[in-house]
Every structure is written in structure tokens, then in C-alpha cells.
N, C-alpha and C positions, 0 to 999 in steps of 0.2 A: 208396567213400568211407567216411569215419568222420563218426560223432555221437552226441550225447549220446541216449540210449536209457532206459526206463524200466523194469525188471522187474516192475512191478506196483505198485499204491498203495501212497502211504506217505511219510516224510521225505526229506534228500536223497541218505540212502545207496540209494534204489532207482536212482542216474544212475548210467548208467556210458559211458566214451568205449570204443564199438564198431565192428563194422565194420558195413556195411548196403549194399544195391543203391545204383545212382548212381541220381538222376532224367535221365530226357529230359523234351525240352520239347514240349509238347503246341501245336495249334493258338493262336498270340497269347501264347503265353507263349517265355519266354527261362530259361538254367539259368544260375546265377553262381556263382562262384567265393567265397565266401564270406569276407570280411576280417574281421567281428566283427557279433556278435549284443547283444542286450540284453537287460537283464533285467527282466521285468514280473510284475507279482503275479499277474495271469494263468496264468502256468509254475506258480506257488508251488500255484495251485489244480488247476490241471491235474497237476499231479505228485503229488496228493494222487487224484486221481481224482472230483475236483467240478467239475472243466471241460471235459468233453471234446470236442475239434475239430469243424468244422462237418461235413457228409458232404461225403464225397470230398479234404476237405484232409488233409495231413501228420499224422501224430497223433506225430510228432518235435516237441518243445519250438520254440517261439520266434517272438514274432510280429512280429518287423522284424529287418532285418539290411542291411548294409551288403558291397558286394564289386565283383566286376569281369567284365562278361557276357563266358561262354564258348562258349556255342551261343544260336543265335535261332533258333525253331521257325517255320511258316510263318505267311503272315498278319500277321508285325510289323512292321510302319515306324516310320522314326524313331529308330531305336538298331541301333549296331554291334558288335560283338565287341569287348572292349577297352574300352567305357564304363563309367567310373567311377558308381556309383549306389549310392541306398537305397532299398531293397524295404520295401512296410508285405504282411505275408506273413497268411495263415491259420494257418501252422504251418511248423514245417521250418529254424527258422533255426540252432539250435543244431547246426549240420552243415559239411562243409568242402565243402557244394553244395546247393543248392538252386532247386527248378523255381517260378518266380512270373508271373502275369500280367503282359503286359508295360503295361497299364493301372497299373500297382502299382507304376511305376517314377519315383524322382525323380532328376535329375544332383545328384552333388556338386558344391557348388560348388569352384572350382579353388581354390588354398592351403588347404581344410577338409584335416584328416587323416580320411582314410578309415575311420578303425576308430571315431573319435570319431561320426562321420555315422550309425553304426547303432543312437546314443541319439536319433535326432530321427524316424522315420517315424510309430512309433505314438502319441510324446506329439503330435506336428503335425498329424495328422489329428485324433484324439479332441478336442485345446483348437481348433482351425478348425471344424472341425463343428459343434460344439458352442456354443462362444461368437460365431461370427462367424455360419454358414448357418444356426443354431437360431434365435441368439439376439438377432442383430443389432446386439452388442456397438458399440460406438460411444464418441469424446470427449465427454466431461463425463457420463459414464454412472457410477456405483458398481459396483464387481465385487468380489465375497466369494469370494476360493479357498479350498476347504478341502483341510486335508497339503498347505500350500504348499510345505515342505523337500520334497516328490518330485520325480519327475519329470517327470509330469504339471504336478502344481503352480509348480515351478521356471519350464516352457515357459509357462504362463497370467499368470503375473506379466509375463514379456517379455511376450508378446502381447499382455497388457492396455494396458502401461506407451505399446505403439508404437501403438496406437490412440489413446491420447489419455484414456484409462479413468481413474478414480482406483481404485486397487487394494490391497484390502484382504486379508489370508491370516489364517490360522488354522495353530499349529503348537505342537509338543509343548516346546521347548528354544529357547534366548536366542539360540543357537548358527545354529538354522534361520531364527528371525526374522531377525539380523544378514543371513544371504545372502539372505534375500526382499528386505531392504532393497536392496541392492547391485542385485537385479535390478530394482529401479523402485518396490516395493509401499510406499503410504505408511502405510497403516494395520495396525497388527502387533498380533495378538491370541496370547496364550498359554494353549491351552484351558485346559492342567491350575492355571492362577493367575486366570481370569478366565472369564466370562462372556462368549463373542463376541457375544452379541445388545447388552446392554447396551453395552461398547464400541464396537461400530459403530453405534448410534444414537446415539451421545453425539458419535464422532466426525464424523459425517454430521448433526450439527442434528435427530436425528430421524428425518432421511428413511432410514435403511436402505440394502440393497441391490439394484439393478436389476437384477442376473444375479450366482445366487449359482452355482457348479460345486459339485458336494459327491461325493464321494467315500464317505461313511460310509451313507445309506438310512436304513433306520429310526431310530436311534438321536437324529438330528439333524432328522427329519422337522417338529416340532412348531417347535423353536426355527429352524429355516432361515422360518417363515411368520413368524412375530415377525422376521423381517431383513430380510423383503423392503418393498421399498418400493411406493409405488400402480403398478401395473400391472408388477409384478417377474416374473421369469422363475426357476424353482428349476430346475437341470438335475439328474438323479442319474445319473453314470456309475459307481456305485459302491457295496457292499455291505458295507462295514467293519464295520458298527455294524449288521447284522440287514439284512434284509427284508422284516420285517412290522411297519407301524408304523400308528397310529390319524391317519386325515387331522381334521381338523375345519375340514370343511366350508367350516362361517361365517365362519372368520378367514380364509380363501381369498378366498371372495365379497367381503368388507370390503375386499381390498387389489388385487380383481381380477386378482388372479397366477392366473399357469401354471406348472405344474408336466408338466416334461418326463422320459424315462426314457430313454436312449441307448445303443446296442453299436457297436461297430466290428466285430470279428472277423464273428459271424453275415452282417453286412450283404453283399449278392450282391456279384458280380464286375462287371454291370453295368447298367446302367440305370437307374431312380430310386434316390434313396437310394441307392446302390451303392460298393461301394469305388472305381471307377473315375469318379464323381462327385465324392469326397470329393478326390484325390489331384489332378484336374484344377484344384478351386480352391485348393488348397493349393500348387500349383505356378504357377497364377499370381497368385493375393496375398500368403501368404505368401514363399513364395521367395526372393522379391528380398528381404527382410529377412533373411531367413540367409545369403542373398550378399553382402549389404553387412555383415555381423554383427553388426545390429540384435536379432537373435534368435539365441541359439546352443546350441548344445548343453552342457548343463550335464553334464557325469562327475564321479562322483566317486571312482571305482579302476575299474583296467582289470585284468581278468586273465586269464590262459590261459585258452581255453574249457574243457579238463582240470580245473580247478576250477571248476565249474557248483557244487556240490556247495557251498564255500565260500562262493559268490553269493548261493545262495537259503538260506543263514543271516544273509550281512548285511543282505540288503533289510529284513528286519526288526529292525534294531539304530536305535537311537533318533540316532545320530549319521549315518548315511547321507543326505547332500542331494544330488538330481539322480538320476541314472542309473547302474546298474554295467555295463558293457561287458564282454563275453567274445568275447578275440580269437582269433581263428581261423587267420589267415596273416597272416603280415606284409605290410604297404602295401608 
């Protein structure tokens, strides 16, 4: 098979489309046929050489993908050769195959376009996790996304909006607020012209927010405890903004918050906490909201997987909202 390959740290002239051994599929795991991967700042770190794969997984780019199972190894029930799915992977996606736990696997749903489906594994598990099995997200709750123009972001405004949440983002352009809005988010903050602490207590009467997502770490660590509300929840999936930052304490104790730190990729294959934990309640809560298209996958360009290289220049352009998809075969 062929896939995107790394010569060595560095920008994204180190990607190149090569050729490599096929996978077989190991006990419980199945090999797919790959339709289209996605692009996550994860790769951007990894291809630099500051994220390197868990042991034993793929050290091939891509941590979800979308395609159509072509062998099932022993040990799998449940799925047949020819099933439409999306894999949330360790690694390996950026390929035109790929071996994945068959724990790891969710159905497309029918009329979804399949290449579209390989923008939804890793933002569905990381915002389900995180806001729902963390956080206990819930109607009439405050919810503060930050980088809601991503993809991650994008997916937590749905999920907020379909729980019943009032939903609040943070974002760089007029451009990302306008589609936060369209996805449900009422209260629209623009870092680089405001203040989000001050705005979201002005707009919340005070009270702040109940579960903020934050994506940035350090940088945001002091003003995210100014946002929360009494007995608020601060999750940080994310390290934009540093990670080393001064906690204090007292304003913690004052508002009775918790403050949570969450991964996906590292988490095992299975058992507590596990990826095949995460992917089972994702498949039966969320799910039916991206079957009925309550919840969908946000793209915002799709393109040959041969432009990997293009990709991981625009994930960083201030006009990107949602997801960039790189396709792999045609549906």
C-alpha cells in the first residue's frame, strides 16, 4: 500500500506519499480499506517530532479515518467485510489501509458521505468524554468552548446545543463566531477584541461557566478560574498557550472547581478509561444524533491525501472552521 511517511522532524516538506508493507489484522482487530483521514493538530505535532505514537501503534500520521472493512482478524463479532465505518485509530490513518481494534469501530450512518465521516471519530470521542462521561454536561448548564471555529470546537457547540446547554465559544474572527452561531452557540466571544471572562459573566448575570473545554493550558489557566461558576468543572485537552502555568489555589477553593487534564490517543485499547469505553458510549448517546443529523460533521476542504503537505499548512490559517479531510479512495 501507499502512505503518507515522514523522513524525519520538521515542516511538511518531510511527508511524502510512499509505498510501505500492507497491515494484517491482529487478534479483535479488522484492516480497512481507507476512504479519507483527517486532520488534527496532533499530525502537526507529531510531524514535528513532539508527539510521538503510543508503543506498539502505527508511527504512520492520523488519528481517525473513515473507510470500508476488508479482512476481520479472529476474535471479531459484529462486523462484516464490506461495512461502512469510522475508526478513532492510534495512528496509521494517513494510508490507503489500515489495521484498527475492532472495539475502535463506529457505522456510518447510511446517506452520511463516507469520506465526510472520517472528520467525526476523534472530535466525538474527545467532546463525549470529556463534556458528557467527565463532565456531566447537562440542560440549563453554562458551557465555555474555547477555538470554537475547530473542529473539536465546532463538534462541542452541536453537542452542547443538543443537550440543552447554553453555549458559549471563544474565537479569533467575526467569520468563526457567525458558524459557532449557526451551530447553536449563544454567547460569542472574540479573544483578540474582548475579554472572555468579562463577557461571559456579564452574559450569564455573573454566574460564569459550569464546564469550560479549553484547548490553550497555560496561557488561559488563571482567566478560565475567573469563568467558572460555583462548583465549575475546567477540562484542558490542550496545550496551545504553554504548559506551565501558576494555579492559585484560593480562587479554586472559593468556586469549589475541578480542574480536569484529559488524552485520547495514549488511553488503552481496553478496560477502564479505555478507548473501547469511550467509543461504546459514543456510539450509544451520541450516535443517534449524527444519524438523525442532529450532530454533524463540520469540513471545511477536502482534498487528495497527496496534498497532506497543503493540509497541515492550512490547519493553521485563521480562516479554517471544522475539519480538513484528506481523501484517500473514492466512496
Amino acid at each position: 500500500m501507499y502512505a503518507i511517511t515522514i523522513s524525519g522532524p520538521g515542516g511538511p516538506e518531510v511527508m511524502s506519499w510512499t509505498e510501505v508493507p500492507d497491515p494484517t489484522p491482529g487478534p479483535g482487530e479488522v484492516v480497512l480499506d481507507v476512504a479519507a483521514t483527517a486532520v488534527n493538530r496532533a499530525d502537526l505535532l507529531q510531524r514535528r517530532g513532539l508527539y510521538p505514537p503510543p508503543p506498539g501503534a502505527s508511527d504512520i500520521l492520523g488519528l481517525e479515518c473513515s473507510g470500508v472493512i476488508a479482512e476481520i482478524g479472529r476474535d471479531v463479532r459484529g462486523w462484516r467485510v464490506g461495512d461502512r465505518v469510522a475508526a478513532l485509530l492510534a495512528g496509521g490513518g494517513y494510508a490507503e489501509k489500515v489495521a484498527v481494534p475492532a472495539t475502535q469501530l463506529l457505522p456510518v450512518p447510511e446517506g452520511m458521505d463516507l469520506r465526510a465521516a472520517a472528520a467525526l471519530p476523534e472530535v466525538a470521542c474527545t467532546v463525549w468524554s470529556n463534556l458528557v462521561m467527565e463532565c456531566g454536561l447537562r440542560a440549563g448548564r453554562v458551557l465555555l468552548v474555547h477555538g470554537g471555529g475547530g473542529g473539536i470546537g465546532t463538534h462541542a457547540v452541536q453537542v452542547g446545543r443538543a443537550l440543552g446547554a447554553r453555549v458559549a465559544v471563544t474565537a479569533g474572527s467575526a467569520a468563526k463566531l457567525e458558524r459557532c452561531a449557526e451551530l447553536g452557540a449563544e454567547i460569542l466571544i472574540n479573544y483578540r477584541e474582548s475579554d472572555f471572562v468579562e463577557v461571559l459573566c456579564e452574559a450569564t448575570g455573573g454566574h460564569g461557566a459550569d464546564v469550560i473545554l479549553d484547548n490553550m493550558g497555560a496561557s488561559y489557566l488563571d482567566r478560565n478560574i475567573d469563568a467558572l461558576a460555583p462548583d465549575g468543572q475546567l477540562v484542558i485537552i490542550g496545550m496551545q498557550g504553554g504548559f506551565a502555568g501558576e494555579l492559585n489555589i484560593a480562587k479554586l477553593l472559593a468556586k469549589r472547581g475541578r480542574i480536569l487534564a484529559t488524552g485520547l490517543r495514549g488511553r488503552p485499547v481496553k478496560g477502564p478509561s479505555s478507548k473501547a469505553a469511550v467509543i461504546a458510549a459514543v456510539r450509544d448517546k451520541l450516535w443517534p444524533l449524527v444519524r438523525d443529523g442532529i450532530v454533524q460533521p463540520i469540513v471545511h476542504a477536502e482534498l487528495p491525501i497527496t496534498e497532506a503537505r497543503t493540509a497541515h499548512e492550512m490547519l493553521d490559517s485563521p480562516d479554517v472552521v471544522g475539519k480538513l479531510v484528506l481523501a484517500v479512495a473514492e466512496d
